[in-house]
Each structure stands twice: as C-alpha cells, then as structure tokens.
PyMOL Python script that loads the backbone (N, CA, C, O; Angstrom):
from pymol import cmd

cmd.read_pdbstr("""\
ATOM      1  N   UNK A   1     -18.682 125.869 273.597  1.00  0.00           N
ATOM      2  CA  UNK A   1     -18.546 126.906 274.613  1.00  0.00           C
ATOM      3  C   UNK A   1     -18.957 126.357 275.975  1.00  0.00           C
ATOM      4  O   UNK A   1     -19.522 125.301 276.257  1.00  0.00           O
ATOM      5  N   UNK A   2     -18.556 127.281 276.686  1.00  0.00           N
ATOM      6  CA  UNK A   2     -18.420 126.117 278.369  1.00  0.00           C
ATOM      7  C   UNK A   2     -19.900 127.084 278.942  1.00  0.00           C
ATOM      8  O   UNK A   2     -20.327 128.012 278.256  1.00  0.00           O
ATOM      9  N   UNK A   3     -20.380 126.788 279.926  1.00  0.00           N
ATOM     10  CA  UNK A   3     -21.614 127.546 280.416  1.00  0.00           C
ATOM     11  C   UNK A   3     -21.290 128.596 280.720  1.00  0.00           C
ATOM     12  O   UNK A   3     -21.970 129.511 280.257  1.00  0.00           O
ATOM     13  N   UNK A   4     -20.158 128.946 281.596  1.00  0.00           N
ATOM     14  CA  UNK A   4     -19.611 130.174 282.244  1.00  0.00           C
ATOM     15  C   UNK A   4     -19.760 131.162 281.109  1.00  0.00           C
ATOM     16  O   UNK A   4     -20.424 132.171 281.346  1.00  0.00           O
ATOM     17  N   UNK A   5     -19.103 130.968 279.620  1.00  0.00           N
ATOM     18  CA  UNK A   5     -18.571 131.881 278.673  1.00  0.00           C
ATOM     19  C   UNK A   5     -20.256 132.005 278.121  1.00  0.00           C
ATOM     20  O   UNK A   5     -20.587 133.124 277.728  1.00  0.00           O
ATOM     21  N   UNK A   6     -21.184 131.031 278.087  1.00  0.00           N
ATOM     22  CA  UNK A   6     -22.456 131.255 277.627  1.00  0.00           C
ATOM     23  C   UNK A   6     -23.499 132.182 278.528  1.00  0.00           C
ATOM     24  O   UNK A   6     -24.134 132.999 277.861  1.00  0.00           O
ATOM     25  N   UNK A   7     -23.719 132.166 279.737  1.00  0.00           N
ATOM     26  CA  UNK A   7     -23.808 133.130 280.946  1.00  0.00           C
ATOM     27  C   UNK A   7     -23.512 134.491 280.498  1.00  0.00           C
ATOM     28  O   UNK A   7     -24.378 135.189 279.971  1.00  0.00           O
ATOM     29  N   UNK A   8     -22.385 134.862 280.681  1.00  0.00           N
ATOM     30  CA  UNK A   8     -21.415 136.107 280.512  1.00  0.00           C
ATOM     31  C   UNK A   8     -21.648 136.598 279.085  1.00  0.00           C
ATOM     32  O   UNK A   8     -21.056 137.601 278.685  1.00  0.00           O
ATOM     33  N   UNK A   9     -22.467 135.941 278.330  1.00  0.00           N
ATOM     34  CA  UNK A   9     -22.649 136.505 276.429  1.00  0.00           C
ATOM     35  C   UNK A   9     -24.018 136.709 276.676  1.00  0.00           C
ATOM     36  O   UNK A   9     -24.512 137.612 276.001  1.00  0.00           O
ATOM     37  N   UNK A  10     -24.856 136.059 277.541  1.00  0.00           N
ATOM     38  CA  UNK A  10     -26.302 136.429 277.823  1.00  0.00           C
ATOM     39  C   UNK A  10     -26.137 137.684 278.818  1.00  0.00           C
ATOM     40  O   UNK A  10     -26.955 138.601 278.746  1.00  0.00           O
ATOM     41  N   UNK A  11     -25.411 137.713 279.455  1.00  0.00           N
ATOM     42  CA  UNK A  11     -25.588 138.983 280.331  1.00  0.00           C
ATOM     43  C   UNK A  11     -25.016 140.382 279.479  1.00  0.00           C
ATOM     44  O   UNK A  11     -25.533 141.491 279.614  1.00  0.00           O
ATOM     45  N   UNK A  12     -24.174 140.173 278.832  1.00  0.00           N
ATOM     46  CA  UNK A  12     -23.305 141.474 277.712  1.00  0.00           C
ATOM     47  C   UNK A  12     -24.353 141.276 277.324  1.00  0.00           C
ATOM     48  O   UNK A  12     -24.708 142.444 277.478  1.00  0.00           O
ATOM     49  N   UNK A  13     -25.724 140.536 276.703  1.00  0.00           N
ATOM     50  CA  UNK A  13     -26.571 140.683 275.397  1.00  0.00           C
ATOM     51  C   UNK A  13     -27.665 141.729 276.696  1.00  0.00           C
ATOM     52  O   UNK A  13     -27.569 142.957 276.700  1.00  0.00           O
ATOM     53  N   UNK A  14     -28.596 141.004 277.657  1.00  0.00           N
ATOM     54  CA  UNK A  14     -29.217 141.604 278.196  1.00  0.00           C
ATOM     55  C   UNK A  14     -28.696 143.368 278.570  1.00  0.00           C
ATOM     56  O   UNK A  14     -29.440 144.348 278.592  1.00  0.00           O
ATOM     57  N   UNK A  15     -27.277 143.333 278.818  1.00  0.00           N
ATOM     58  CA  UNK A  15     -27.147 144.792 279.315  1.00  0.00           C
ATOM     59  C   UNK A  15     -27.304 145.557 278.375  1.00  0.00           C
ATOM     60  O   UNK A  15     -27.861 146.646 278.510  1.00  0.00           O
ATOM     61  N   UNK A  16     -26.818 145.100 277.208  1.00  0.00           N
ATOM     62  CA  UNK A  16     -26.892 146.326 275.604  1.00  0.00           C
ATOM     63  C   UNK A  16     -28.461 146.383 275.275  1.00  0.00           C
ATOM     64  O   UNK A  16     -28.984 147.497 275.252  1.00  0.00           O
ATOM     65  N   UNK A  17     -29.064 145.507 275.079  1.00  0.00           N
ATOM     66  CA  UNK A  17     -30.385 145.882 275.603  1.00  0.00           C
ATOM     67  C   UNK A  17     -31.247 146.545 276.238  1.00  0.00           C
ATOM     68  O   UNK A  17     -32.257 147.137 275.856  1.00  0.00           O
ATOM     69  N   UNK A  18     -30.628 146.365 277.579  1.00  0.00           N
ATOM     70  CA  UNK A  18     -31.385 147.599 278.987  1.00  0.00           C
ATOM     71  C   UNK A  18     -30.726 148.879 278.213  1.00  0.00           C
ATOM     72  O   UNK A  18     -31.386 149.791 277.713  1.00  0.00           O
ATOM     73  N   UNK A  19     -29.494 148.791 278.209  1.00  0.00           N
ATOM     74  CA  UNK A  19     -29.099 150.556 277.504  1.00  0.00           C
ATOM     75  C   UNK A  19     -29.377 150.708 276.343  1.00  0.00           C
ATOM     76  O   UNK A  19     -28.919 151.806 276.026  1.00  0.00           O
ATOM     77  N   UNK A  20     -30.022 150.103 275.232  1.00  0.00           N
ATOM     78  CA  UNK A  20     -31.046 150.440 273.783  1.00  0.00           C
ATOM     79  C   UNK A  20     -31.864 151.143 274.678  1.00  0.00           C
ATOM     80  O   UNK A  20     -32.032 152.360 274.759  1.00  0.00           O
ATOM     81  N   UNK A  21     -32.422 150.110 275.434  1.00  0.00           N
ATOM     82  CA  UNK A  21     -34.403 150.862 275.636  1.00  0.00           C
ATOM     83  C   UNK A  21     -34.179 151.915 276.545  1.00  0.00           C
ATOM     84  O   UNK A  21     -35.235 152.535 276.670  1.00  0.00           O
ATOM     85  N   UNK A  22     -33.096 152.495 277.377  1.00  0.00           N
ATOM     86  CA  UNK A  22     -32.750 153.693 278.313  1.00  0.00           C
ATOM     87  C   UNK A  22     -32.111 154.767 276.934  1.00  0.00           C
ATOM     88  O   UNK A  22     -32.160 155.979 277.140  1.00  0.00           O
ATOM     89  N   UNK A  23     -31.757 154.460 276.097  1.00  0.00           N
ATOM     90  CA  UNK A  23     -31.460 155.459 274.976  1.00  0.00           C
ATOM     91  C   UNK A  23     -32.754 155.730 274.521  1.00  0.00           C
ATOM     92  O   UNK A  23     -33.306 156.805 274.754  1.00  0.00           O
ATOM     93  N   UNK A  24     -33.517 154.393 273.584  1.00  0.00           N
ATOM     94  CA  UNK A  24     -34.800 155.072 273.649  1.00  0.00           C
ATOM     95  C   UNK A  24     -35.317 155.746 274.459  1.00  0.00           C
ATOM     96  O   UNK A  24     -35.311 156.957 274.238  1.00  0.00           O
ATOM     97  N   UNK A  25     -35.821 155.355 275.430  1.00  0.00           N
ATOM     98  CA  UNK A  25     -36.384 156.238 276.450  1.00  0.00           C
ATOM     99  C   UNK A  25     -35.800 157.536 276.424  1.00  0.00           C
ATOM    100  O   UNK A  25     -36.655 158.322 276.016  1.00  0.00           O
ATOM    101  N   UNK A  26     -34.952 157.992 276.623  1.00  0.00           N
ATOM    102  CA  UNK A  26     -34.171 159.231 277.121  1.00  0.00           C
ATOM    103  C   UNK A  26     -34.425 159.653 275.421  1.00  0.00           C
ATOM    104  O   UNK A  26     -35.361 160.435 275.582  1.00  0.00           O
ATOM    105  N   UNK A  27     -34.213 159.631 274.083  1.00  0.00           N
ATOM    106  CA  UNK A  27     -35.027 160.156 273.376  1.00  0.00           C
ATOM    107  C   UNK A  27     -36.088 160.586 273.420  1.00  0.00           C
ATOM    108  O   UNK A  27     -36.239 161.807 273.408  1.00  0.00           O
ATOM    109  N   UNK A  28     -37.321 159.601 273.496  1.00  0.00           N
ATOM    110  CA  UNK A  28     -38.604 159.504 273.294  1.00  0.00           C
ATOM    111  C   UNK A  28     -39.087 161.018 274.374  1.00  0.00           C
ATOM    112  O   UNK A  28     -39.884 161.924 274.127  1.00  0.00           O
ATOM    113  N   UNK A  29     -38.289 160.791 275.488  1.00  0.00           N
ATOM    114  CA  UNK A  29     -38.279 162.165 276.725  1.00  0.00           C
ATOM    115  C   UNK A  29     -38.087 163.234 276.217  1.00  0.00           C
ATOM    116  O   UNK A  29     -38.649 164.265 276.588  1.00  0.00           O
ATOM    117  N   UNK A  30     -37.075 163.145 275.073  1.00  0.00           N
ATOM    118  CA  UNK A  30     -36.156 164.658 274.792  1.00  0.00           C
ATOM    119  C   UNK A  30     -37.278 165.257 273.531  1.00  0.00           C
ATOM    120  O   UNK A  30     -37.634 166.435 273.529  1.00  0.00           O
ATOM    121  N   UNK A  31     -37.670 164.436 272.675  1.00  0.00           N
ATOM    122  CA  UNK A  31     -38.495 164.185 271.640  1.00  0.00           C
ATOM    123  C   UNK A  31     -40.263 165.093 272.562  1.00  0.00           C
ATOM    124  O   UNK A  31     -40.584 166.195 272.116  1.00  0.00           O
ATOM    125  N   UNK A  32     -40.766 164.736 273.229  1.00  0.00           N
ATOM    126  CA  UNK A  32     -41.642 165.072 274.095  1.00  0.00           C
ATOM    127  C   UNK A  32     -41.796 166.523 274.852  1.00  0.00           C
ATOM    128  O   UNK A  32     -42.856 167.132 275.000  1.00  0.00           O
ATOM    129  N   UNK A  33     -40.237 167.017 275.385  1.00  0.00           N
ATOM    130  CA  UNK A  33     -40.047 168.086 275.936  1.00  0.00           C
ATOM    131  C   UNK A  33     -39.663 169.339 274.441  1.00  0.00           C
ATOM    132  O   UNK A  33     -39.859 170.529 274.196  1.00  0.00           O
ATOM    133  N   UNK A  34     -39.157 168.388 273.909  1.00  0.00           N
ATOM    134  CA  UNK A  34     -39.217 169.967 272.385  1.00  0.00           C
ATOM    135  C   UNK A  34     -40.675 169.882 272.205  1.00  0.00           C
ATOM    136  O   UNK A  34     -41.339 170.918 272.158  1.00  0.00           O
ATOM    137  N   UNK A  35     -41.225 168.714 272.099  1.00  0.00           N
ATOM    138  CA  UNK A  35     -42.732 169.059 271.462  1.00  0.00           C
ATOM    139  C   UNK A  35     -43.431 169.970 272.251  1.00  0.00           C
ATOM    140  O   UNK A  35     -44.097 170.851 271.708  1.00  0.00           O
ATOM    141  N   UNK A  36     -43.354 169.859 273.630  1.00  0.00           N
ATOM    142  CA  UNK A  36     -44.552 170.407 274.516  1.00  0.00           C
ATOM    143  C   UNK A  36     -43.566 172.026 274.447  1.00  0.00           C
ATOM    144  O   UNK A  36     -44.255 172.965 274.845  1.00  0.00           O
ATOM    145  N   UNK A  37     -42.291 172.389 274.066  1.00  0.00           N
ATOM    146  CA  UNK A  37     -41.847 173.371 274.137  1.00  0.00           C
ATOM    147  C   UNK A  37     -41.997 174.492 272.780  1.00  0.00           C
ATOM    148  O   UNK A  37     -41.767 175.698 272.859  1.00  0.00           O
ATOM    149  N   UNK A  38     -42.350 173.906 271.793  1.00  0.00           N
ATOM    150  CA  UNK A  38     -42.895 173.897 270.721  1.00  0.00           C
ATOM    151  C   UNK A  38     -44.205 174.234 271.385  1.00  0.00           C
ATOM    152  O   UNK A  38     -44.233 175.388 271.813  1.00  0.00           O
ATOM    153  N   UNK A  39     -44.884 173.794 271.507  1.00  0.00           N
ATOM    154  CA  UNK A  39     -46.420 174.176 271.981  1.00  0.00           C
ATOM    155  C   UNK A  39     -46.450 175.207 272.678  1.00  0.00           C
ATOM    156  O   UNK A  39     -47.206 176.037 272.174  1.00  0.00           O
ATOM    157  N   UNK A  40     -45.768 175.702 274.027  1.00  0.00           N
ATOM    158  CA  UNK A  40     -45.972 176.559 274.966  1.00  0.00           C
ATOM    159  C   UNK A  40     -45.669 177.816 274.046  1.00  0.00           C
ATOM    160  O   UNK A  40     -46.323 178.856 274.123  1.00  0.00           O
ATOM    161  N   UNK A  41     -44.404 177.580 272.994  1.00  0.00           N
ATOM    162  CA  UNK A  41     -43.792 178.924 272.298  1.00  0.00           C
ATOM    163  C   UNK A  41     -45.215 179.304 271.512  1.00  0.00           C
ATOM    164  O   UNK A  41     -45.698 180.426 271.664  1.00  0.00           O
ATOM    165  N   UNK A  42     -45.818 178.367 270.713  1.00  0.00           N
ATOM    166  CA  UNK A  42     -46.935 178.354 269.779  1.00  0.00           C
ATOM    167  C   UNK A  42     -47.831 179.506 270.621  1.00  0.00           C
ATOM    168  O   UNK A  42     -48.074 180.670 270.302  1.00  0.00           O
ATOM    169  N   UNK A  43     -48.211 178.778 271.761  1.00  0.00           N
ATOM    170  CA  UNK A  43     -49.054 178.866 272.919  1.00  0.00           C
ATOM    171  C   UNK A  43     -49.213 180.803 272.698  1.00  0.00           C
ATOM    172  O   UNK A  43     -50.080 181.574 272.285  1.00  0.00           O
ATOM    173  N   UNK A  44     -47.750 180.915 273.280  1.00  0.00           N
ATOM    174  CA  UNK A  44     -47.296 182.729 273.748  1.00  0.00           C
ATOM    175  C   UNK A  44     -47.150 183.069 272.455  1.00  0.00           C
ATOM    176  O   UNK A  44     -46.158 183.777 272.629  1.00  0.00           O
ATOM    177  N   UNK A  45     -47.384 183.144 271.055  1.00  0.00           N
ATOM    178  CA  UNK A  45     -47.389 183.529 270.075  1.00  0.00           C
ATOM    179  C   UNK A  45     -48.748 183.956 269.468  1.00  0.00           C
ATOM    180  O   UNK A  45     -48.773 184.557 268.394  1.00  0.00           O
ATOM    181  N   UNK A  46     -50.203 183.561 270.341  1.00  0.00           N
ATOM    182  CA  UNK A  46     -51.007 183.214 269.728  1.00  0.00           C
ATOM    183  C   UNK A  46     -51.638 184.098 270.884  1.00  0.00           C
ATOM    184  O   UNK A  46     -52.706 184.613 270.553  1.00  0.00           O
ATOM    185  N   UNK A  47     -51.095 184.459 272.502  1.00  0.00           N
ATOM    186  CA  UNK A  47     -51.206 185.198 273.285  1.00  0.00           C
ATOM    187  C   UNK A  47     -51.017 186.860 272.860  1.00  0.00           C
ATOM    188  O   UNK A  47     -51.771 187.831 272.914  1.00  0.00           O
ATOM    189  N   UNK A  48     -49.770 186.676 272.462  1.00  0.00           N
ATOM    190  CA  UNK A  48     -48.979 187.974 271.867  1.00  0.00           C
ATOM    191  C   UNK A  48     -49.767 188.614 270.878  1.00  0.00           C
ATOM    192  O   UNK A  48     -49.916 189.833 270.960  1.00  0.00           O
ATOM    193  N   UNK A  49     -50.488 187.741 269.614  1.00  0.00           N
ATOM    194  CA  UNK A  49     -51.531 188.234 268.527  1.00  0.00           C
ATOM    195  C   UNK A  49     -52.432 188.663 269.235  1.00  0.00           C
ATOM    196  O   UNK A  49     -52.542 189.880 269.388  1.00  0.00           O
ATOM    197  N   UNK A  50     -53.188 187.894 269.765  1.00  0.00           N
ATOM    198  CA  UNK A  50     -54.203 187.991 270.647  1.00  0.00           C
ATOM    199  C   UNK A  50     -54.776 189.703 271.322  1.00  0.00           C
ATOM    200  O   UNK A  50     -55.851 190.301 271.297  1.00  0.00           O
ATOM    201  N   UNK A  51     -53.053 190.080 272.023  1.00  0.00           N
ATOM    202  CA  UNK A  51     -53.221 191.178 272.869  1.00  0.00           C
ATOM    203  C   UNK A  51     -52.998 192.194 271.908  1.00  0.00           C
ATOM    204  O   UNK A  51     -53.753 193.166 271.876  1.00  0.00           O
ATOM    205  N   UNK A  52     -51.891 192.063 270.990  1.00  0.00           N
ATOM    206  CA  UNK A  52     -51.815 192.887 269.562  1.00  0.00           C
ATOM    207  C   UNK A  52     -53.479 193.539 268.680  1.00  0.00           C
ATOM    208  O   UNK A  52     -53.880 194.669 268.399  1.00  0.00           O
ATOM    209  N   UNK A  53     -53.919 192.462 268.534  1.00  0.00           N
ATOM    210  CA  UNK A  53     -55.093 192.735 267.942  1.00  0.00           C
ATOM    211  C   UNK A  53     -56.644 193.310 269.521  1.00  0.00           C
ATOM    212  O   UNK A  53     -57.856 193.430 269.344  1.00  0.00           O
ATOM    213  N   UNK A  54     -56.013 193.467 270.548  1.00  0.00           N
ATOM    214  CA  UNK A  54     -56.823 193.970 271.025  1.00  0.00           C
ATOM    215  C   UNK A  54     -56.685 195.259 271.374  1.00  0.00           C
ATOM    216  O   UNK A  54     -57.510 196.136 271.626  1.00  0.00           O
ATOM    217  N   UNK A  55     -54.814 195.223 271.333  1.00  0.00           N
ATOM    218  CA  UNK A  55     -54.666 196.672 271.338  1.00  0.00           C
ATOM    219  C   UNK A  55     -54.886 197.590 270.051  1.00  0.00           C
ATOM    220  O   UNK A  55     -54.884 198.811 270.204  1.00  0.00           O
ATOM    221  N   UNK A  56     -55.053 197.098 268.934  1.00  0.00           N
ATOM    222  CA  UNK A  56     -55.559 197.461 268.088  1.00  0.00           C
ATOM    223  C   UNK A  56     -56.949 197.951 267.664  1.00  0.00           C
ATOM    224  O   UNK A  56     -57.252 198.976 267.054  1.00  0.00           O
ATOM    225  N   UNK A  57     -57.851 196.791 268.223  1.00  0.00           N
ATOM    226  CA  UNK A  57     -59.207 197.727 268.538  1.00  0.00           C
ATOM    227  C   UNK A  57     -59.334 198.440 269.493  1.00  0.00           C
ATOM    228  O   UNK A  57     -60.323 199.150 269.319  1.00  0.00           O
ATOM    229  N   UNK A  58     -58.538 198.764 271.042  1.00  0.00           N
ATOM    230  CA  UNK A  58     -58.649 200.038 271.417  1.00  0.00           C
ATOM    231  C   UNK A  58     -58.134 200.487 270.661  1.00  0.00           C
ATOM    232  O   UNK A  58     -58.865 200.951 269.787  1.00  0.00           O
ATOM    233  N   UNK A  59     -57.002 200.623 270.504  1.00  0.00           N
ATOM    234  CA  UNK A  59     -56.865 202.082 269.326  1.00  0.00           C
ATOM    235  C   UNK A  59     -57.859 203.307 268.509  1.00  0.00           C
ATOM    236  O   UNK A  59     -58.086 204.513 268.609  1.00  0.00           O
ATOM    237  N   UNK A  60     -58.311 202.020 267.568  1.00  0.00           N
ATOM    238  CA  UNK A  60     -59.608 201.871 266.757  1.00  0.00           C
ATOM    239  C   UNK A  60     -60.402 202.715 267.300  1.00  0.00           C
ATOM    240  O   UNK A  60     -60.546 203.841 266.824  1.00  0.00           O
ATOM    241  N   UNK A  61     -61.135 202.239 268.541  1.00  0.00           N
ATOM    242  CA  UNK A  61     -61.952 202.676 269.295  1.00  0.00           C
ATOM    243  C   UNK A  61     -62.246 204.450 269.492  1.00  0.00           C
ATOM    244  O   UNK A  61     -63.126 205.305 269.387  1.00  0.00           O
ATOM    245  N   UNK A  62     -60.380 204.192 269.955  1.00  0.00           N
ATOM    246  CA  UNK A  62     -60.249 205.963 270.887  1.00  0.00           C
ATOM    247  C   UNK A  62     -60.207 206.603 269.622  1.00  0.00           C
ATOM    248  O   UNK A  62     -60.645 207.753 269.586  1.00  0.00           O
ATOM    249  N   UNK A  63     -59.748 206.070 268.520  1.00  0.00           N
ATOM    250  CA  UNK A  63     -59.871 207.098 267.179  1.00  0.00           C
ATOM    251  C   UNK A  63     -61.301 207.523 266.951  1.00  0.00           C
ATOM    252  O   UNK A  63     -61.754 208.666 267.010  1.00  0.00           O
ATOM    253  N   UNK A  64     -62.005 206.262 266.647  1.00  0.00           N
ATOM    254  CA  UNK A  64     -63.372 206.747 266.465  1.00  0.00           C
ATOM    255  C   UNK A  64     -64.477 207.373 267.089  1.00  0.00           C
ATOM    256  O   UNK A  64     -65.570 207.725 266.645  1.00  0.00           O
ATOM    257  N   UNK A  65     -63.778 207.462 268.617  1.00  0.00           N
ATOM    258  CA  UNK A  65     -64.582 208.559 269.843  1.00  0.00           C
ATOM    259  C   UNK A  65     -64.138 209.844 269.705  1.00  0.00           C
ATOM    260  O   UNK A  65     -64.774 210.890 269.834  1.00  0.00           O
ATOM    261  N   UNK A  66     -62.528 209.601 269.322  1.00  0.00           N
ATOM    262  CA  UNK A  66     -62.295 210.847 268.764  1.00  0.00           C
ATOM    263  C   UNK A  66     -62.539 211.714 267.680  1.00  0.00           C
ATOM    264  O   UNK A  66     -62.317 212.917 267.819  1.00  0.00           O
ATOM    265  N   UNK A  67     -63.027 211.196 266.471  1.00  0.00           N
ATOM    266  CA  UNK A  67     -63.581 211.701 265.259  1.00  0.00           C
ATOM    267  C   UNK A  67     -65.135 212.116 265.566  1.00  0.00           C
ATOM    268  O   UNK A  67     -65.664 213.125 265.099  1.00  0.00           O
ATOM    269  N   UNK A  68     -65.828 211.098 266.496  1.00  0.00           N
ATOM    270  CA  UNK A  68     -66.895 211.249 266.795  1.00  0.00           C
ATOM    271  C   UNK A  68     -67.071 212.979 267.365  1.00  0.00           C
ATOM    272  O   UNK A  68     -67.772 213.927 267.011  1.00  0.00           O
ATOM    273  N   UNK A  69     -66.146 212.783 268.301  1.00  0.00           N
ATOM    274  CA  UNK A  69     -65.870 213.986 269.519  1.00  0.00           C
ATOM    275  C   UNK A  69     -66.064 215.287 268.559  1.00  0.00           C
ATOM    276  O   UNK A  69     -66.843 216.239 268.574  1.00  0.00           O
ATOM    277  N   UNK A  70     -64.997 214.884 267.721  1.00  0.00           N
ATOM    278  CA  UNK A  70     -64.888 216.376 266.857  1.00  0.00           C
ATOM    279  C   UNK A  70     -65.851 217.059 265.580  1.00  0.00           C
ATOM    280  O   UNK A  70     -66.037 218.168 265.079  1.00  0.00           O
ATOM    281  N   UNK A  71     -66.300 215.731 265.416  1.00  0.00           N
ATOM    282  CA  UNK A  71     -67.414 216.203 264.564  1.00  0.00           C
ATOM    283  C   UNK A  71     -68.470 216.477 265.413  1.00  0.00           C
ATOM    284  O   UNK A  71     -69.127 217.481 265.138  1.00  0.00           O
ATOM    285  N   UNK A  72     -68.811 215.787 266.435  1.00  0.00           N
ATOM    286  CA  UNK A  72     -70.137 216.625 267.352  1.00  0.00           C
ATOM    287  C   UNK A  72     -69.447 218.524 268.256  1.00  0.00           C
ATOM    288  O   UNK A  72     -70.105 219.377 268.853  1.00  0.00           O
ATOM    289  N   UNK A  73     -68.086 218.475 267.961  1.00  0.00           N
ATOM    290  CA  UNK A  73     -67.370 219.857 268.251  1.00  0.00           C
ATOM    291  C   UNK A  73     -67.779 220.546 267.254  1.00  0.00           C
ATOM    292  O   UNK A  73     -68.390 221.541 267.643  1.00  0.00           O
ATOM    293  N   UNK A  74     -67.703 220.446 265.947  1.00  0.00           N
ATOM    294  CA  UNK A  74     -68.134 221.280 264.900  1.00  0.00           C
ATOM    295  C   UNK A  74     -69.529 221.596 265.203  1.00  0.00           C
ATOM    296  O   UNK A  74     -70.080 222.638 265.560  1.00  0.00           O
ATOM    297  N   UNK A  75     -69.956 220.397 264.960  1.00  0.00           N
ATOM    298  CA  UNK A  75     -71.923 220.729 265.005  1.00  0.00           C
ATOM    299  C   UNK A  75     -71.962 222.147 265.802  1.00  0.00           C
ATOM    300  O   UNK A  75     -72.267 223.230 265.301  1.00  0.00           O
ATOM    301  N   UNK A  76     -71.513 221.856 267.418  1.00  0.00           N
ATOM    302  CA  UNK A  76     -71.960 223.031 268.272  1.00  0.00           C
ATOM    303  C   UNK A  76     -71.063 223.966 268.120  1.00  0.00           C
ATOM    304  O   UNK A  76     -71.360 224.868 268.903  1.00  0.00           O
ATOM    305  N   UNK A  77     -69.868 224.307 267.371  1.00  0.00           N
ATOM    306  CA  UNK A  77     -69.761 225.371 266.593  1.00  0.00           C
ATOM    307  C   UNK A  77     -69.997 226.047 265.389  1.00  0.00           C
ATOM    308  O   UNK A  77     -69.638 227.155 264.990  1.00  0.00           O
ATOM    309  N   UNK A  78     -70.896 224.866 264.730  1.00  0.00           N
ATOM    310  CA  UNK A  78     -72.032 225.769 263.779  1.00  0.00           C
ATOM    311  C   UNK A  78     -73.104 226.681 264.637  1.00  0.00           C
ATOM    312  O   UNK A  78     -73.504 227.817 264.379  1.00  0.00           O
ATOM    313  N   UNK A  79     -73.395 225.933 265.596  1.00  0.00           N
ATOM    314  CA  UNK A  79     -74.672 226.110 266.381  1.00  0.00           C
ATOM    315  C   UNK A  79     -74.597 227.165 266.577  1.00  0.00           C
ATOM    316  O   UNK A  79     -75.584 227.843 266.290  1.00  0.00           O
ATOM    317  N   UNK A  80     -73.170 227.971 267.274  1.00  0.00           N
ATOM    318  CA  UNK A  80     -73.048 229.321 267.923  1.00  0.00           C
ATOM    319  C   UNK A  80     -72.892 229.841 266.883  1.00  0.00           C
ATOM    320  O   UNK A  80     -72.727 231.059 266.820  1.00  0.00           O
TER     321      UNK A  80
END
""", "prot")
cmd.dss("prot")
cmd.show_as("cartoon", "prot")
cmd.util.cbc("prot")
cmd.orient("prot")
C-alpha cells in the first residue's frame, strides 16, 4: 500500500472512532437524563404521599375535635 492510501485508512479509522465515543457520549447523556427524570418523578411521588398523609391527619384531627365537641355538647345537656 502506498502512504497516501495508508493516511486516508488511519483517518476513516480515527473518524469512526471520534463518532463511537460521541455515540457513547450522547447515550451515557440520554442514560443520565431518564435517570435524574426517574428521580424527580420518584421525588413528586413521595411529595404527593407526603401531603396525602397530612391531609389525612387533618382530617383525623377535625373528626376528633369534632367527637370531642359533641360529647362535651351532651355533658352540658345532661347538665341542664
């Protein structure tokens, strides 16, 4: 093979190369952005319980001020 044609097979080799590791890359990126998107969803799922279960103990709460309420209503209508 003449140098010219040996040149020109090193440069086709180097370029398929640079575009492997720019495919990797541009994976490894895409791979990264589901993960952290995965996380944020996790994230607001764990927000969502969070406020669920707090609206749940108010709930809780106003029930049991309210049972409270009505049984101290009885008392003072035994009273009278």
């Amino acid at each position: 093979m003449s140098k010219g044609s040996e040149e020109k097979e090193e440069e086709e080799e180097e370029e398929e190369e640079e575009e492997e590791e720019e495919e990797e890359e541009e994976e490894e990126e895409e791979e990264e952005e589901e993960e952290e998107e995965e996380e944020e969803e996790e994230e607001e799922e764990e927000e969502e319980e969070e406020e669920e279960e707090e609206e749940e103990e108010e709930e809780e709460g106003r029930r049991r001020s309210s049972r409270r309420f009505s049984v101290f209503a009885n008392d003072c209508m035994m009273v009278t």
